[in-house]
N, C-alpha and C positions, 0 to 999 in steps of 0.2 A: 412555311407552314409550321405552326407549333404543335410538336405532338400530344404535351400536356391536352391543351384545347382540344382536340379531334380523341382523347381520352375522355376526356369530362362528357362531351358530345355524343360520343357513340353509347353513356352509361346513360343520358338521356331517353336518349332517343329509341333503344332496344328495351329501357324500365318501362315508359311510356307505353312501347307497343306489346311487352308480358301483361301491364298494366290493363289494356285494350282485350287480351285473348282473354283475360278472367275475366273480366266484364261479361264478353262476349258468352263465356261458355258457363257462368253463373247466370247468366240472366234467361239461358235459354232451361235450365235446369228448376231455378228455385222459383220465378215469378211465373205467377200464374195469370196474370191478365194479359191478352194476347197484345194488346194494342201497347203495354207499356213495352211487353218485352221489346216488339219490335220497332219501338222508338229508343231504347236503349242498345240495341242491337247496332240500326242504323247509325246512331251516334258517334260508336265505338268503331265501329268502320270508316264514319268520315275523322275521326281523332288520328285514326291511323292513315288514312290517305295523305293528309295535311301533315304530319311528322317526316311521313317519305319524304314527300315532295317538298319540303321544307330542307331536311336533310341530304338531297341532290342537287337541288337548287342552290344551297349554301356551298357546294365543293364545286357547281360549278362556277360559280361566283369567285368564287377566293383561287381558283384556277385562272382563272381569265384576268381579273381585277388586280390579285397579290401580285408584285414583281417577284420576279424569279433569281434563285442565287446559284446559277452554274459556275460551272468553273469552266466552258467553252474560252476559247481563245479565239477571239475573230483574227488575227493580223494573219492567220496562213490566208483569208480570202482576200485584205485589203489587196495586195500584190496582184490580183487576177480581174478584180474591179475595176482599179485603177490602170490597165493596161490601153496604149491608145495604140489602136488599130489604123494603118495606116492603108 
């Protein structure tokens, strides 16, 4: 996992959704037509459901999909594996 990347990601992804709470808390304030506010409201709601879910989905993704760089040592188990039971 590069941490660069999940830095850039996270400045996204939390801009997007400050981005989303003005929207949300201008539009219930300054617009007076009921119908837009609350198509601009809802909008901003689903901009931010699709960023979450965007951004869980992608860590579960690159969790599952990236190969992993431990530093486990298998050979303490090869020996207990390989044991023929007679």
């Amino acid at each position: 996992m590069n941490q660069t990347s999940w830095k850039y990601r996270r400045r996204a992804v939390f801009g997007t959704l400050a981005f989303s709470a003005i929207v949300i808390i201008s539009s219930l304030f300054i617009i007076d037509n009921q119908s837009l506010a609350e198509t601009t409201v809802l909008s901003a709601f689903g901009l931010m459901g699709a960023i979450i879910a965007a951004y869980i989905g992608g860590a579960a993704y690159e969790d599952v999909r990236l190969p992993k760089h431990d530093d486990f040592d298998d050979t303490i188990y090869d020996d207990e594996r390989n044991l023929d039971v007679h």
